[in-house]
C-alpha positions in Angstrom: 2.1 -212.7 -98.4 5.4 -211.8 -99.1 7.3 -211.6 -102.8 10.7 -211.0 -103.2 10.6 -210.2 -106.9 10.2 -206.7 -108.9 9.0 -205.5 -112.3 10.7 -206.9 -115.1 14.7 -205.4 -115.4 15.8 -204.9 -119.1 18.8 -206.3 -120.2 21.1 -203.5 -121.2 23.8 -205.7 -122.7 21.9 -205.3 -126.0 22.4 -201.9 -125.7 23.7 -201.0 -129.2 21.1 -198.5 -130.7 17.4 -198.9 -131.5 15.6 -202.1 -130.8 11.8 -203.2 -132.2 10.0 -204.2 -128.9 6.6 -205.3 -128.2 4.9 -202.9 -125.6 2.5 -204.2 -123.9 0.0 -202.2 -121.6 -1.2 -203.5 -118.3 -3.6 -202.4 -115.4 -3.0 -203.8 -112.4 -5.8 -204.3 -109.4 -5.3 -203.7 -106.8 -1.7 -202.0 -107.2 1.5 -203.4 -106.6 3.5 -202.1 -103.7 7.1 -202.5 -103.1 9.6 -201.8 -100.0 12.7 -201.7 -101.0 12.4 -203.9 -103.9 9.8 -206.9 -102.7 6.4 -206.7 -103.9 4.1 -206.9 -100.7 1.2 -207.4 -102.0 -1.2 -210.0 -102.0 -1.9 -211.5 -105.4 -2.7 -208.7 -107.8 -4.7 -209.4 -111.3 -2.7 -207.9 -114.5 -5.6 -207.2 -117.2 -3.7 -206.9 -120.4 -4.9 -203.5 -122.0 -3.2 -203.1 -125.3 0.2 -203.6 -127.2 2.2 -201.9 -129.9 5.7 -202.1 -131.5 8.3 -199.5 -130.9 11.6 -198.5 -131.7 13.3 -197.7 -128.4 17.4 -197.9 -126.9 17.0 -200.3 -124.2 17.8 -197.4 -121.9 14.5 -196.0 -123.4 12.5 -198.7 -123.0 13.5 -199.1 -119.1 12.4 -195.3 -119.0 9.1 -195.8 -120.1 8.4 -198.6 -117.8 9.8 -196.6 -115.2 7.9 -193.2 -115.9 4.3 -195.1 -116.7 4.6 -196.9 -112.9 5.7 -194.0 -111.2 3.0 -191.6 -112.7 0.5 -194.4 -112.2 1.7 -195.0 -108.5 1.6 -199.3 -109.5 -2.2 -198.9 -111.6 -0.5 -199.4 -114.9 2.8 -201.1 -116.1 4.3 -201.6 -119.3 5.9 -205.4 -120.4 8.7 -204.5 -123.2 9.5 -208.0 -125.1 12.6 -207.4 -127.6 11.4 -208.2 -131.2 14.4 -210.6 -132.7 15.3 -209.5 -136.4 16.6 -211.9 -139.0 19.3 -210.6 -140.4 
């Protein structure tokens, strides 16, 4: 099978200093692959692992979901979900 989407992009529009995000932890089975941007594999499972808040640029956040699947080679991704503030 054949996906033509990628892990999650963050918006960096909002890019105006520190942010509270939800980080969520995920371990993926089997791994996902990509060439050239499109996911190639079949129909991996994403068991959720853990979450915590953090206070990250968006540029920070993009980072760390960049370094964690690198290092992991696909076994592990992070979800960042930006955590709105009432002002």
């Amino acid at each position: 099978m054949l996906f033509s989407c990628s892990k999650d992009e963050i918006d960096f529009a909002t890019e105006d200093g520190k942010h509270a995000w939800n980080r969520e932890l995920y371990k993926v089975t089997p791994t996902y692959k990509y060439v050239n941007n499109i996911r190639i594999e079949s129909d991996p499972t994403e068991k959720f692992i853990s979450y915590d808040i953090v206070h990250l640029s968006s540029i920070e956040a993009q980072n760390q979901q960049d370094s964690l699947y690198k290092t992991s080679a696909g076994k592990y991704l992070y979800r960042f979900k930006m955590i709105k503030e009432d002002k």
